[in-house]
C-alpha positions, 0 to 999 in steps of 0.5 A: 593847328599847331601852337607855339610849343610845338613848334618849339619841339620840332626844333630841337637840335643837340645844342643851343645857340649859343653854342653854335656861335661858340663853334663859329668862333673856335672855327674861326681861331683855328683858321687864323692859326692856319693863316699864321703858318703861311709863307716862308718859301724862297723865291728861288728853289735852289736856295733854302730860306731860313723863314720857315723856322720864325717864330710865328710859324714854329711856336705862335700859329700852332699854339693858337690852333690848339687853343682853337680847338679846346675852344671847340671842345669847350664849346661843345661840352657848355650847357645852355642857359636855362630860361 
């Protein structure tokens, strides 16, 4: 039969949970920095549109999907609370 602690063993993985949470969040970021960067086409081929140059696709989005991924850094390189 096996106890407790070992079933504890069986489960360990390379970081905890809350730093997969953490990921999950970081993910998340970086998803709505890309979601940020979407539109500013014409609706007409031949004519250029000058959305493409705001100042959400240009400077916010890619800011926030940099913040995204020293989120993740971050969040991989946090050690787990010791119980």
């Amino acid at each position: 039969m096996s106890t407790k602690n070992e079933n504890k063993d069986k489960l360990n993985f390379a970081l905890g949970t809350e730093n997969y949470k953490l990921l999950a969040i970081g993910f998340a970021i970086i998803v709505v920095g890309f979601i940020l960067m979407l539109g500013g086409k014409s609706d007409n081929p031949n004519v250029f549109s000058e959305d493409i140059f705001s100042f959400r696709r240009i400077t916010l989005a890619p800011l926030v999907v940099l913040a995204g991924f020293i989120f993740e850094i971050w969040a991989i390189m946090k050690k787990p609370k010791e119980k």
